[in-house]
mmCIF file of the N, C-alpha and C atoms, coordinates in Angstrom:
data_MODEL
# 
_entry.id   MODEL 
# 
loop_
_atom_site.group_PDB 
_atom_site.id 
_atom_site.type_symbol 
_atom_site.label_atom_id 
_atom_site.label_alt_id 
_atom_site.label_comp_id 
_atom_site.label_asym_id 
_atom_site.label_entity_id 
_atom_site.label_seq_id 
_atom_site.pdbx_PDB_ins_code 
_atom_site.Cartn_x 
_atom_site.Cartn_y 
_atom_site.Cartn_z 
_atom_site.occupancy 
_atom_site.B_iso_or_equiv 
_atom_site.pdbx_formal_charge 
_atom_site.auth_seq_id 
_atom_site.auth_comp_id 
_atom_site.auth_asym_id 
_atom_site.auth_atom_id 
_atom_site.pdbx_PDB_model_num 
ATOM 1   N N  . UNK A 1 1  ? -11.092 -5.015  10.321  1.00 0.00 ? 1  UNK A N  1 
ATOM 2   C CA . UNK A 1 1  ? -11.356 -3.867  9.482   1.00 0.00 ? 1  UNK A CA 1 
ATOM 3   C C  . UNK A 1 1  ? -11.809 -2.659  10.295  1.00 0.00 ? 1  UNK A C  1 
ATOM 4   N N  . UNK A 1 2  ? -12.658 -2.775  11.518  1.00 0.00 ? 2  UNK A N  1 
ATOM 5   C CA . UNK A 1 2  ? -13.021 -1.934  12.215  1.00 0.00 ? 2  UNK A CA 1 
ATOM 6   C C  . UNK A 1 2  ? -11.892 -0.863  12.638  1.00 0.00 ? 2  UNK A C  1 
ATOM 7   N N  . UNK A 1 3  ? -10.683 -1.614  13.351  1.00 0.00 ? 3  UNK A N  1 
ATOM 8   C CA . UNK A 1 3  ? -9.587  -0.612  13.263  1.00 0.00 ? 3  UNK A CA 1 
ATOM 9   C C  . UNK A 1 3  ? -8.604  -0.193  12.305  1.00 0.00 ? 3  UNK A C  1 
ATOM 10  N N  . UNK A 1 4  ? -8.887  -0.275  11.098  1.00 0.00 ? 4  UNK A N  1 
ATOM 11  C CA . UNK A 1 4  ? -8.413  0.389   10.048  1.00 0.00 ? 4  UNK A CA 1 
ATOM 12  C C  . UNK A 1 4  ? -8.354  1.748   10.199  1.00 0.00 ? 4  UNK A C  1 
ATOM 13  N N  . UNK A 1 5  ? -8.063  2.749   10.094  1.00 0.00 ? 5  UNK A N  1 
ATOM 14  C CA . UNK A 1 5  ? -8.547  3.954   9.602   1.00 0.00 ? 5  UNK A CA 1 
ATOM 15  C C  . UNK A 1 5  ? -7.446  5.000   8.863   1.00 0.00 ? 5  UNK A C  1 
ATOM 16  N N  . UNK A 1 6  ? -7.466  4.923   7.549   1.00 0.00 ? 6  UNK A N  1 
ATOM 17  C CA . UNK A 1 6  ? -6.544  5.753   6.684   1.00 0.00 ? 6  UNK A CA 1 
ATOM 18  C C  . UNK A 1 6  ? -7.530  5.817   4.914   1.00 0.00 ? 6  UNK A C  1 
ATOM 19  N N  . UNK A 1 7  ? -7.222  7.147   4.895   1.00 0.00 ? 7  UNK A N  1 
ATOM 20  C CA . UNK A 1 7  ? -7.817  7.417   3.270   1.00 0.00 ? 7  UNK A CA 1 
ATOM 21  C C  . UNK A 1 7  ? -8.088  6.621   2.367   1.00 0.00 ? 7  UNK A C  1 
ATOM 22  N N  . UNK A 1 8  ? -7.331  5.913   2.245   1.00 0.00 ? 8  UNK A N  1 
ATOM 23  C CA . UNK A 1 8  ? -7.461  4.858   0.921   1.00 0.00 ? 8  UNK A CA 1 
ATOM 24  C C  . UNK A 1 8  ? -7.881  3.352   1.354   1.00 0.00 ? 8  UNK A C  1 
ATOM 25  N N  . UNK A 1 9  ? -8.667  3.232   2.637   1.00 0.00 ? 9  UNK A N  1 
ATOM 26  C CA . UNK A 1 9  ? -9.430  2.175   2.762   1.00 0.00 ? 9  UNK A CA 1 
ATOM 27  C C  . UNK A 1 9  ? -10.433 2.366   3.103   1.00 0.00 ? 9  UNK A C  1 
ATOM 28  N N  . UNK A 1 10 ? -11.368 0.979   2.601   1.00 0.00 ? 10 UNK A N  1 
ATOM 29  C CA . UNK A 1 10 ? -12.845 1.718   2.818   1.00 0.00 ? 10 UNK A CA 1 
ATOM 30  C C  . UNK A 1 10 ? -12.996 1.548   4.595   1.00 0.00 ? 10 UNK A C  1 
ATOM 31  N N  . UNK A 1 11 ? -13.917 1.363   5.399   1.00 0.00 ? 11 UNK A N  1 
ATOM 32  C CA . UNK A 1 11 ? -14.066 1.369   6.551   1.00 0.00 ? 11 UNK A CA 1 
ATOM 33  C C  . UNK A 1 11 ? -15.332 0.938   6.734   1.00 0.00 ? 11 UNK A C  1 
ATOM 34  N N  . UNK A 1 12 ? -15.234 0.146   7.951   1.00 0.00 ? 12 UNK A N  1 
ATOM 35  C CA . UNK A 1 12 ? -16.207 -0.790  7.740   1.00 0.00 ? 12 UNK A CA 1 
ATOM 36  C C  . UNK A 1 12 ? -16.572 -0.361  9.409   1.00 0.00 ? 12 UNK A C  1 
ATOM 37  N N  . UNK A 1 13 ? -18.401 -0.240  9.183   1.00 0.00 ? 13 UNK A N  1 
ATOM 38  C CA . UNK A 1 13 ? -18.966 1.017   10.497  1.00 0.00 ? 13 UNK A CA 1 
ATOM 39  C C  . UNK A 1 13 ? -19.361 0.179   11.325  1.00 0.00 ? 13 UNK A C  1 
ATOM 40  N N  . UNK A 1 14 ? -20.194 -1.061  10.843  1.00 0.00 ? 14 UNK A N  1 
ATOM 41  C CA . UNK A 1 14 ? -20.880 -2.067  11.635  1.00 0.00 ? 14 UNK A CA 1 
ATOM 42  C C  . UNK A 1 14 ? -21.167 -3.446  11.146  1.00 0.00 ? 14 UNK A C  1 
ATOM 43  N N  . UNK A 1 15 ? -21.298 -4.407  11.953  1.00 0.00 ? 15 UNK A N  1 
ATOM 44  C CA . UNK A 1 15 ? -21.475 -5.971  11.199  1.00 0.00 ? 15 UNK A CA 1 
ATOM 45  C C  . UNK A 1 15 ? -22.991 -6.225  12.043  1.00 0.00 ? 15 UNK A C  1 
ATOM 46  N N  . UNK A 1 16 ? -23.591 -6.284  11.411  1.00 0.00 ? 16 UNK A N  1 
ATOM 47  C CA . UNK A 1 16 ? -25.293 -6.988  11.418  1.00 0.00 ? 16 UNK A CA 1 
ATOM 48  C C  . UNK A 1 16 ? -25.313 -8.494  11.292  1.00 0.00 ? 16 UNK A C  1 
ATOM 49  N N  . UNK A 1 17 ? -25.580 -9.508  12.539  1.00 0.00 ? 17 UNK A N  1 
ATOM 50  C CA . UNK A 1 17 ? -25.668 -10.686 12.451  1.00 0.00 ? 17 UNK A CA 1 
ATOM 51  C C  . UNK A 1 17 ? -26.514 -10.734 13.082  1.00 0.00 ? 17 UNK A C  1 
ATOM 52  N N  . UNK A 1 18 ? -27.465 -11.814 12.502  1.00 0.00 ? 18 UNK A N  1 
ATOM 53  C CA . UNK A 1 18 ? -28.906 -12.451 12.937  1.00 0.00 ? 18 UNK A CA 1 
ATOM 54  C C  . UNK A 1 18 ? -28.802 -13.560 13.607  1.00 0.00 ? 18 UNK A C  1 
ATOM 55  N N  . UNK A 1 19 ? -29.144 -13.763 14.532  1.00 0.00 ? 19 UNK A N  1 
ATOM 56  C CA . UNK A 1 19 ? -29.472 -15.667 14.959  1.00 0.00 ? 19 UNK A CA 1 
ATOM 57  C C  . UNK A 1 19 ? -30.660 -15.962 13.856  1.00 0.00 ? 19 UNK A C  1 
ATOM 58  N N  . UNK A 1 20 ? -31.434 -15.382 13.735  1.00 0.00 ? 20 UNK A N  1 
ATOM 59  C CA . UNK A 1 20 ? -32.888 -16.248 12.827  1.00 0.00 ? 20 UNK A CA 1 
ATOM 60  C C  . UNK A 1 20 ? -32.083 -16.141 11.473  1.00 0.00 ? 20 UNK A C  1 
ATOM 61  N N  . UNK A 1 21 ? -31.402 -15.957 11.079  1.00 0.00 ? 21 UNK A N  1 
ATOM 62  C CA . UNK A 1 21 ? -31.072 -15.968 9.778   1.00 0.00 ? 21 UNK A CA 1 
ATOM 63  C C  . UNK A 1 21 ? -29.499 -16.376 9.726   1.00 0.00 ? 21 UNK A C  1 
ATOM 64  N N  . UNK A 1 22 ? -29.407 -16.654 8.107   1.00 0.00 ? 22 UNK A N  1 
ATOM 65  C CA . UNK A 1 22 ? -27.836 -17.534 7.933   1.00 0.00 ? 22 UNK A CA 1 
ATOM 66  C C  . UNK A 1 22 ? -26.811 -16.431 7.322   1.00 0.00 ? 22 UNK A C  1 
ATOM 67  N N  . UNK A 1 23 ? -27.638 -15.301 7.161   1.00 0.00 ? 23 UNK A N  1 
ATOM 68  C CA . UNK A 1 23 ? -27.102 -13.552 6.715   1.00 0.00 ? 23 UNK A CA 1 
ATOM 69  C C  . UNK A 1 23 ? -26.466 -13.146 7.826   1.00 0.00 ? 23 UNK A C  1 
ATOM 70  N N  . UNK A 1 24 ? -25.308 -12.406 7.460   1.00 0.00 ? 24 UNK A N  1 
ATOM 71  C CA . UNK A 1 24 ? -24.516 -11.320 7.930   1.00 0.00 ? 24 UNK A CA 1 
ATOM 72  C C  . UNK A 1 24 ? -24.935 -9.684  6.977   1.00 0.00 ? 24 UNK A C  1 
ATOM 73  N N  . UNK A 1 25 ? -24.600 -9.158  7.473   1.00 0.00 ? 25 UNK A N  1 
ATOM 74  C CA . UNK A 1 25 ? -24.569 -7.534  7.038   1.00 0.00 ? 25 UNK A CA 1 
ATOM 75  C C  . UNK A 1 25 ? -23.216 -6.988  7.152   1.00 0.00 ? 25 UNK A C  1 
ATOM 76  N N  . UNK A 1 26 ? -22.577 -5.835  6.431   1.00 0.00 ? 26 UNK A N  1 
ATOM 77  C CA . UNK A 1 26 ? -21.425 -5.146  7.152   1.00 0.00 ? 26 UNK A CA 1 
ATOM 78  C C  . UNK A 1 26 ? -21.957 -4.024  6.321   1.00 0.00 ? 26 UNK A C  1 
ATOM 79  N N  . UNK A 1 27 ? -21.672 -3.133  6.958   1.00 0.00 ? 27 UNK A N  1 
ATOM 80  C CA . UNK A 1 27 ? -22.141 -1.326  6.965   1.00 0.00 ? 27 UNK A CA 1 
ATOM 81  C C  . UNK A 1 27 ? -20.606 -0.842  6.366   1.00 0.00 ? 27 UNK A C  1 
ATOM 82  N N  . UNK A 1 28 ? -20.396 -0.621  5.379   1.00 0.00 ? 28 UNK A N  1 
ATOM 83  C CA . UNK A 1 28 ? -18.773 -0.297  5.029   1.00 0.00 ? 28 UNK A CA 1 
ATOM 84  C C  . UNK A 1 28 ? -19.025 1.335   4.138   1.00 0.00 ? 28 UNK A C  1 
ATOM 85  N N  . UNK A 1 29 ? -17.801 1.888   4.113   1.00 0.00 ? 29 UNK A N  1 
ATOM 86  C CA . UNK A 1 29 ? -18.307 3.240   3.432   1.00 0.00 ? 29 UNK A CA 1 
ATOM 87  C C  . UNK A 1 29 ? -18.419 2.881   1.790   1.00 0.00 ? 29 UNK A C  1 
ATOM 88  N N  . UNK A 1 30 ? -19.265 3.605   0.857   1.00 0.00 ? 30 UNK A N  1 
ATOM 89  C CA . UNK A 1 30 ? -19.546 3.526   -0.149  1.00 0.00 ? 30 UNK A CA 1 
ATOM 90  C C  . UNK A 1 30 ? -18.286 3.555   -1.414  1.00 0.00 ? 30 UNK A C  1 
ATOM 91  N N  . UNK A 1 31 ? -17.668 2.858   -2.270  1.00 0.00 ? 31 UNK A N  1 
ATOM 92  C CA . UNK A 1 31 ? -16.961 2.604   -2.967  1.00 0.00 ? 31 UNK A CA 1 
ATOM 93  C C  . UNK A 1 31 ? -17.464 3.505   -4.241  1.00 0.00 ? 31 UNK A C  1 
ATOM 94  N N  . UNK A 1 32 ? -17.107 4.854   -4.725  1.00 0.00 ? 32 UNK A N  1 
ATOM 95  C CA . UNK A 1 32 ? -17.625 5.388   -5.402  1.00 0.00 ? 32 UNK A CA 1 
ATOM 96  C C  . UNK A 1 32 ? -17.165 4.923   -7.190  1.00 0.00 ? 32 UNK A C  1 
ATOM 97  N N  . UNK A 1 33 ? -15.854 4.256   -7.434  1.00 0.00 ? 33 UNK A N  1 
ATOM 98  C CA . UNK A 1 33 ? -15.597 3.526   -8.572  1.00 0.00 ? 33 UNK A CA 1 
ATOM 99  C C  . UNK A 1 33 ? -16.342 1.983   -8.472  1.00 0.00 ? 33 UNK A C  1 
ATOM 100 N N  . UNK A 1 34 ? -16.407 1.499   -7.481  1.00 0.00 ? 34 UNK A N  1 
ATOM 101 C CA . UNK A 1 34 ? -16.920 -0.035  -7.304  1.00 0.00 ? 34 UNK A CA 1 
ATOM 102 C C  . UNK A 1 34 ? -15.902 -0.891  -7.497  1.00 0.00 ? 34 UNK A C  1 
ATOM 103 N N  . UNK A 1 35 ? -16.481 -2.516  -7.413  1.00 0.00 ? 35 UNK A N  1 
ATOM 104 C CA . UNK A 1 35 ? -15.189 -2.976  -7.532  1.00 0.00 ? 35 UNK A CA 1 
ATOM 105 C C  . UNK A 1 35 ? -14.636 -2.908  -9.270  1.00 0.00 ? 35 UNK A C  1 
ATOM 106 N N  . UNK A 1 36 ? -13.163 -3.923  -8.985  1.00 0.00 ? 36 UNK A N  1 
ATOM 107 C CA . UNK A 1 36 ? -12.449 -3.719  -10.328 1.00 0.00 ? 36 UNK A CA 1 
ATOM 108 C C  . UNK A 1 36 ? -12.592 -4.966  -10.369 1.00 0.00 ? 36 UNK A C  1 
ATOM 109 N N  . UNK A 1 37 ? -12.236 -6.251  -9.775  1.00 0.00 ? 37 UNK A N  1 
ATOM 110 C CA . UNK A 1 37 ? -12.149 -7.672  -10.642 1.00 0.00 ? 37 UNK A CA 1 
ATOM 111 C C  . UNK A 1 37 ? -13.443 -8.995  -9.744  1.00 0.00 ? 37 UNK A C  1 
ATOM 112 N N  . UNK A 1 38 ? -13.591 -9.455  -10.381 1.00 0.00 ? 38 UNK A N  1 
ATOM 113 C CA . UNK A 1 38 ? -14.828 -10.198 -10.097 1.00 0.00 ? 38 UNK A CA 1 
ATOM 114 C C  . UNK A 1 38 ? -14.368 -11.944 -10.811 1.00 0.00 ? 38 UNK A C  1 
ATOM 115 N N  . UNK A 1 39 ? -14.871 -12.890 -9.591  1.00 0.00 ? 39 UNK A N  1 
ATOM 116 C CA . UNK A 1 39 ? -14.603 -14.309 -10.168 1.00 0.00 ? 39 UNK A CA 1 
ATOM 117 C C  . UNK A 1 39 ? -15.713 -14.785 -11.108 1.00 0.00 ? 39 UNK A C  1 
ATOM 118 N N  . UNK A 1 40 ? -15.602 -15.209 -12.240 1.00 0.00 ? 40 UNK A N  1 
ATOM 119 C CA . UNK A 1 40 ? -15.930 -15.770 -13.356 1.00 0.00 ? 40 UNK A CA 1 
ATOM 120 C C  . UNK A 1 40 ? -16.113 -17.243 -12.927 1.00 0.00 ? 40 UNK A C  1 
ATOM 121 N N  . UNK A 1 41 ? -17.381 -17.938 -12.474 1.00 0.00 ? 41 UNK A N  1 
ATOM 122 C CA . UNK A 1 41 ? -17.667 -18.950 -11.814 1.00 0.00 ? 41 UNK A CA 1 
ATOM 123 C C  . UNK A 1 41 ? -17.673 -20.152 -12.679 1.00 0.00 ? 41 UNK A C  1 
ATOM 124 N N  . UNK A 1 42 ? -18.444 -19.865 -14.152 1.00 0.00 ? 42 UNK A N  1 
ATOM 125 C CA . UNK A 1 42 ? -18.068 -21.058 -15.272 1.00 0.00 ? 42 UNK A CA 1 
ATOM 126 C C  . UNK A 1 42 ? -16.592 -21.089 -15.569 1.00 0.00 ? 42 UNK A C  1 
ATOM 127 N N  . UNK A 1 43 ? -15.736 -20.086 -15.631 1.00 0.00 ? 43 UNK A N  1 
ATOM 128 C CA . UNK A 1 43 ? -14.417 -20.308 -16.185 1.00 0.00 ? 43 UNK A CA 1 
ATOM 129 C C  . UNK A 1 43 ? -13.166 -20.505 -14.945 1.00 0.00 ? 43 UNK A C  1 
ATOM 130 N N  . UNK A 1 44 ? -13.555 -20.326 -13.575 1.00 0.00 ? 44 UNK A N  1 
ATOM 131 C CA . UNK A 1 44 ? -12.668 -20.523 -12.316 1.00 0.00 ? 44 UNK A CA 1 
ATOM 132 C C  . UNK A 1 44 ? -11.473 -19.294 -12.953 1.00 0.00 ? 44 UNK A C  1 
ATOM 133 N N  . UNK A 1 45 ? -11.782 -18.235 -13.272 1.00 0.00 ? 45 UNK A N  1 
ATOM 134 C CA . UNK A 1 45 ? -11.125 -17.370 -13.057 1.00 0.00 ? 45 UNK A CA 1 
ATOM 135 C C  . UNK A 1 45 ? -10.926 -15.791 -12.456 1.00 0.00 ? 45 UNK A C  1 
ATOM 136 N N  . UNK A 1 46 ? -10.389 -15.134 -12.314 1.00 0.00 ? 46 UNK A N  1 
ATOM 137 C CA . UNK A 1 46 ? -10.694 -13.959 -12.041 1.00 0.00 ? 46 UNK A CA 1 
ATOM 138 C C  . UNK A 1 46 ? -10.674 -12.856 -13.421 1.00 0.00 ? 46 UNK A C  1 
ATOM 139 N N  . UNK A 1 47 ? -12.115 -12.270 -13.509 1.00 0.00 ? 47 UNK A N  1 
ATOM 140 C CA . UNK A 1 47 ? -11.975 -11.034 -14.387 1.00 0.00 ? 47 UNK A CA 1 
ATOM 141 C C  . UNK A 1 47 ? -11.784 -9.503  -13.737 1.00 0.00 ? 47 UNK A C  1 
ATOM 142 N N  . UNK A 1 48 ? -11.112 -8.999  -14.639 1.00 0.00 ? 48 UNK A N  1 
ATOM 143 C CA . UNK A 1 48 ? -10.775 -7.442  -14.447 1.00 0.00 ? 48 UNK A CA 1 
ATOM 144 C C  . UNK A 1 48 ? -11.812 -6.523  -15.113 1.00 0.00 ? 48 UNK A C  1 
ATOM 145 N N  . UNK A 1 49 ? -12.450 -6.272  -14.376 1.00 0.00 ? 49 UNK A N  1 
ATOM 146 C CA . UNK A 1 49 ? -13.767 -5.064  -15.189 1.00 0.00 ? 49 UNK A CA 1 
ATOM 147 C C  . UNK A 1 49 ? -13.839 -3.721  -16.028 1.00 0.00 ? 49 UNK A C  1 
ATOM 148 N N  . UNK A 1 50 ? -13.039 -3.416  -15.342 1.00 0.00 ? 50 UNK A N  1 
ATOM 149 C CA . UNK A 1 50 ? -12.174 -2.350  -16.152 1.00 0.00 ? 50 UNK A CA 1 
ATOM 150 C C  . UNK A 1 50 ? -11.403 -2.439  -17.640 1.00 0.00 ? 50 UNK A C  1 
ATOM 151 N N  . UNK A 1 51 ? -10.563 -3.560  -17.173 1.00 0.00 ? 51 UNK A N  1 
ATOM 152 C CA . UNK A 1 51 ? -10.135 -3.746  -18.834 1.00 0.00 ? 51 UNK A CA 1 
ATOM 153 C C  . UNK A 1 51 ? -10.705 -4.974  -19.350 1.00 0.00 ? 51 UNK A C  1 
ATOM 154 N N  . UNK A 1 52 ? -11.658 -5.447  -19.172 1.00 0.00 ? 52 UNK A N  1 
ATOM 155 C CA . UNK A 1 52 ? -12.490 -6.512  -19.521 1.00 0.00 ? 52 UNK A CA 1 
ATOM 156 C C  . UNK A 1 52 ? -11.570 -7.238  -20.395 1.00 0.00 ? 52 UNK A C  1 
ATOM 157 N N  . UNK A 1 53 ? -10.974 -8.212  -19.395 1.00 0.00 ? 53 UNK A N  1 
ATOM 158 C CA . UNK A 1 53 ? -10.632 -9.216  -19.774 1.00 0.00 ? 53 UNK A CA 1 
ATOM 159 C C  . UNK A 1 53 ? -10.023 -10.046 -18.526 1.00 0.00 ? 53 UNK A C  1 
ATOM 160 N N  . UNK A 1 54 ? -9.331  -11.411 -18.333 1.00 0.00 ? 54 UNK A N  1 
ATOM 161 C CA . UNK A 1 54 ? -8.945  -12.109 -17.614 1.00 0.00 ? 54 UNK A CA 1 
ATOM 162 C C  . UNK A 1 54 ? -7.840  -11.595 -16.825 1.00 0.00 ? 54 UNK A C  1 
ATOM 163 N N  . UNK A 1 55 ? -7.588  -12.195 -15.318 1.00 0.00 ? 55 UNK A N  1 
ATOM 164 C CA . UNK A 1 55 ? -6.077  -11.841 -15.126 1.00 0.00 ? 55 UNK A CA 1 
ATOM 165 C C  . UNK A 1 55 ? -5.502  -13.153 -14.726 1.00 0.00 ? 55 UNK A C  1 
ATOM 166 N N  . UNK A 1 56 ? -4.564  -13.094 -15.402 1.00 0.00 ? 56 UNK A N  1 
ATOM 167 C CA . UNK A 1 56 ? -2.983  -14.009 -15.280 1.00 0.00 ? 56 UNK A CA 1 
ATOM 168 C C  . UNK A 1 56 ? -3.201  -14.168 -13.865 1.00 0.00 ? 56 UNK A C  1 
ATOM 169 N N  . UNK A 1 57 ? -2.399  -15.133 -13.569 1.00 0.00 ? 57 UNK A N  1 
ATOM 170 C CA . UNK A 1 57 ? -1.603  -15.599 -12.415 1.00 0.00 ? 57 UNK A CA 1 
ATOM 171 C C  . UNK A 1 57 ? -0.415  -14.901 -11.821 1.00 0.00 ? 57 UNK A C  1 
ATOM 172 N N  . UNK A 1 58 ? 0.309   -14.676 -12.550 1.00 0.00 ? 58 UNK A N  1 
ATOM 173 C CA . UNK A 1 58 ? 0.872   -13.310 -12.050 1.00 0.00 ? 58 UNK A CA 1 
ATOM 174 C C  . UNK A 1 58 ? 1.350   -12.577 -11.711 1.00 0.00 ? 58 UNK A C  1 
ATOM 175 N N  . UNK A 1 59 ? 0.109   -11.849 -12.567 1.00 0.00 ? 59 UNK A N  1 
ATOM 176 C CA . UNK A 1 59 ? -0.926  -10.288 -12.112 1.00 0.00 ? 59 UNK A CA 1 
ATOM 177 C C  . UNK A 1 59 ? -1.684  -10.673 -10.804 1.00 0.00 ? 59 UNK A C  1 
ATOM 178 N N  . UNK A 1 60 ? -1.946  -11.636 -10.604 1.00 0.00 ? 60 UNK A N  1 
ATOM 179 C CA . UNK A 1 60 ? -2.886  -11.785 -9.216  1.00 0.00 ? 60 UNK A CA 1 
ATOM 180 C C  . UNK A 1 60 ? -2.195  -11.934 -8.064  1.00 0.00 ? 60 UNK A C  1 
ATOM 181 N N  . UNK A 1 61 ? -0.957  -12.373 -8.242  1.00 0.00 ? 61 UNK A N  1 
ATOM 182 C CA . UNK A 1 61 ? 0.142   -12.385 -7.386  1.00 0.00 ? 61 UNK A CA 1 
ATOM 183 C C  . UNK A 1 61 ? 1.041   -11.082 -7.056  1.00 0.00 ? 61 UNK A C  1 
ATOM 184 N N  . UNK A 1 62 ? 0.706   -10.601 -8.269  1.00 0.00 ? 62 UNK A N  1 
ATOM 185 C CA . UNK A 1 62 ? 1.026   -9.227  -7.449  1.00 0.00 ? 62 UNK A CA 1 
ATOM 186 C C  . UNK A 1 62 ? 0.365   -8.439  -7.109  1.00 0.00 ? 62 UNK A C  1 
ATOM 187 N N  . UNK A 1 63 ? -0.801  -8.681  -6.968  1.00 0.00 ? 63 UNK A N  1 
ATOM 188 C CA . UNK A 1 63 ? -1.682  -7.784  -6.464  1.00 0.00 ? 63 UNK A CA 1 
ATOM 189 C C  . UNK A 1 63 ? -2.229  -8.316  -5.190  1.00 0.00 ? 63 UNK A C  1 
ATOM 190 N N  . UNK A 1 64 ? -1.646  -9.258  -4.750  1.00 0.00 ? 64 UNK A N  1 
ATOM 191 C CA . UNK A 1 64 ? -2.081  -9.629  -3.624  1.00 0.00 ? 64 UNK A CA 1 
ATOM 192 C C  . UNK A 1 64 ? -0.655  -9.615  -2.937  1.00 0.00 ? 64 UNK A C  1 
ATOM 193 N N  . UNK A 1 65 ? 0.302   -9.302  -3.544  1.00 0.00 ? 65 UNK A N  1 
ATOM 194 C CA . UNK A 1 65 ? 1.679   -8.985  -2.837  1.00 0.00 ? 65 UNK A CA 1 
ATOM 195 C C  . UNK A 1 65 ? 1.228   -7.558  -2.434  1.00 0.00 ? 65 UNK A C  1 
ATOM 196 N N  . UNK A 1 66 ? 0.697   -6.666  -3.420  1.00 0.00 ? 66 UNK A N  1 
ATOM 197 C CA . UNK A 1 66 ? 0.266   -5.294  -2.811  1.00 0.00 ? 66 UNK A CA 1 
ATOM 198 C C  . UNK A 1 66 ? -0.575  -5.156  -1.633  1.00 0.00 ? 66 UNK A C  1 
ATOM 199 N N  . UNK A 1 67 ? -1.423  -6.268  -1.975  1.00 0.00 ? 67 UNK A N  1 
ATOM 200 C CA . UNK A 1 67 ? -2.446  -6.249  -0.658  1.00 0.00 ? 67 UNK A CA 1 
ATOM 201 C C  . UNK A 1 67 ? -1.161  -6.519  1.305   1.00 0.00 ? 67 UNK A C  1 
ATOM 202 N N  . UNK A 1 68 ? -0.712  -7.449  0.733   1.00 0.00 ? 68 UNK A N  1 
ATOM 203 C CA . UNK A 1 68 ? -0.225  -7.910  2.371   1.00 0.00 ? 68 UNK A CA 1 
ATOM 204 C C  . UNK A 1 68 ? 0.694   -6.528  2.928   1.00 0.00 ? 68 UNK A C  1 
ATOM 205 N N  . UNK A 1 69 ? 1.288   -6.093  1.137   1.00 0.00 ? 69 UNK A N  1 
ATOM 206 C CA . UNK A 1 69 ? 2.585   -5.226  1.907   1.00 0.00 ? 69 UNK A CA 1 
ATOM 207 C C  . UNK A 1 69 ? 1.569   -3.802  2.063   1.00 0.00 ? 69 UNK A C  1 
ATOM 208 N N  . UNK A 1 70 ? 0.450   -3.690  1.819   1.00 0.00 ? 70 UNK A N  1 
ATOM 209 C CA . UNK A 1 70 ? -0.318  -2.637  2.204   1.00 0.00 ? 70 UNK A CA 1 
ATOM 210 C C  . UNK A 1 70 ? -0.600  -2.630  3.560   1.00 0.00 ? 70 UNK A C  1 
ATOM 211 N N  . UNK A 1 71 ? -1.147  -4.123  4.413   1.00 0.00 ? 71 UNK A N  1 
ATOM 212 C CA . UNK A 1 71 ? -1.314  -4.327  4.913   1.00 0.00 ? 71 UNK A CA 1 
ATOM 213 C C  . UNK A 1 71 ? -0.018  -3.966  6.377   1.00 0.00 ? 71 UNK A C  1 
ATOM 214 N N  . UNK A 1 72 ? 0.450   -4.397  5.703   1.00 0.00 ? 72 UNK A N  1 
ATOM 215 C CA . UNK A 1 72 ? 2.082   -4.455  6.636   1.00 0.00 ? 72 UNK A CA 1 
ATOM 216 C C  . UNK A 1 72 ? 2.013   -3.118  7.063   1.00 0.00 ? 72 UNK A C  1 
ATOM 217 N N  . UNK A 1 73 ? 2.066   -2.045  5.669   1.00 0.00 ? 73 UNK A N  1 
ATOM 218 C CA . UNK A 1 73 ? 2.333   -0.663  6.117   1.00 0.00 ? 73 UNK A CA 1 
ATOM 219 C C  . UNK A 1 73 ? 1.037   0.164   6.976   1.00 0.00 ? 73 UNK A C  1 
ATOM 220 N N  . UNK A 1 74 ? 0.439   -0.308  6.831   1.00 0.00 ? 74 UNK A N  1 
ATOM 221 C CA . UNK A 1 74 ? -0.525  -0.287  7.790   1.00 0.00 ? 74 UNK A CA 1 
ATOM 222 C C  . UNK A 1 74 ? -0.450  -0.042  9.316   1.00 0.00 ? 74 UNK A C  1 
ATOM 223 N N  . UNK A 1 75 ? 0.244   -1.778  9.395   1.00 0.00 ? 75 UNK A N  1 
ATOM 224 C CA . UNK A 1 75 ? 0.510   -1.951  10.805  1.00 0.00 ? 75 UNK A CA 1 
ATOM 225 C C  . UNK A 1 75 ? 1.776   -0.784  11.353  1.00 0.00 ? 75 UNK A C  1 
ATOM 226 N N  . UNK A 1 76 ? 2.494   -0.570  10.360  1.00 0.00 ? 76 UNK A N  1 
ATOM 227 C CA . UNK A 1 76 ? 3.869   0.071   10.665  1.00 0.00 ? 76 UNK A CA 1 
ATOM 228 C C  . UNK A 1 76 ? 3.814   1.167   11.233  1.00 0.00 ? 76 UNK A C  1 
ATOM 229 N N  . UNK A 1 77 ? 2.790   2.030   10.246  1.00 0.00 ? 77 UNK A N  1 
ATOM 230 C CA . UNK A 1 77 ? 2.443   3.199   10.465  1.00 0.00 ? 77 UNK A CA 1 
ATOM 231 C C  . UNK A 1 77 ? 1.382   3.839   11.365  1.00 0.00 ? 77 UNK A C  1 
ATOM 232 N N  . UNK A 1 78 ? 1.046   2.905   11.943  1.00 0.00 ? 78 UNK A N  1 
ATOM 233 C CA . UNK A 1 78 ? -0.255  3.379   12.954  1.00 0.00 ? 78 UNK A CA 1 
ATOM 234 C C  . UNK A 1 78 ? -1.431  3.383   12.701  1.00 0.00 ? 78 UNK A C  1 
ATOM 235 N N  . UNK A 1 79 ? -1.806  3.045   11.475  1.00 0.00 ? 79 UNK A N  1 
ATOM 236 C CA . UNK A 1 79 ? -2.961  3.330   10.878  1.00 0.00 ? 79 UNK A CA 1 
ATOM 237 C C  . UNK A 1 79 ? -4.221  2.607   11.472  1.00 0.00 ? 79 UNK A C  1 
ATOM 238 N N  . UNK A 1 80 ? -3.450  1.524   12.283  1.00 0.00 ? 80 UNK A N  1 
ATOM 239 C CA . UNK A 1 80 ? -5.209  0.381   13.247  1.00 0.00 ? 80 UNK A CA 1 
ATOM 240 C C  . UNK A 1 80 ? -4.821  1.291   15.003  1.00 0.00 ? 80 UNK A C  1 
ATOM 241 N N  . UNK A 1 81 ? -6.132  1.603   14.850  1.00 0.00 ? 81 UNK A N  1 
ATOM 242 C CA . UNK A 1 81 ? -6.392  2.489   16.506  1.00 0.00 ? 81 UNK A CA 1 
ATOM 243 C C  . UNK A 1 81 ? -6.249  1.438   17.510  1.00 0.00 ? 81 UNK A C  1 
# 
């Protein structure tokens, strides 16, 4: 994540790890909407916060197709220093 750097990702400044402790830290820039979907631990699913309600299978599949091919374009375009 450190060499990320393009607009529409957050960026992540520093990672804080302790030996005395079983905590990590990461210093990332502030998400001014927050997140959108969150796992639902009694029901093993993922919720969408926004439209409060569940997401399909998929919907999660494509949104994690968005994620890799984001990812991809990423690499394509220069965007990791």
């Amino acid at each position: 994540m450190k060499k990320l750097n393009h607009l529409n990702l957050i960026k992540l400044h520093e990672i804080i790890d302790s030996n005395d402790s079983d905590k990590m830290y990461m210093v990332i820039d502030f998400a001014e909407n927050g997140q959108i979907i969150e796992w639902d631990e009694d029901n093993s699913r993922f919720y969408h916060l926004r439209q409060n309600a569940y997401i399909e299978e998929d919907e999660l599949r494509k949104m994690f197709r968005q994620i890799i091919l984001g990812v991809e374009d990423c690499k394509s375009c220069e965007v990791m220093k």
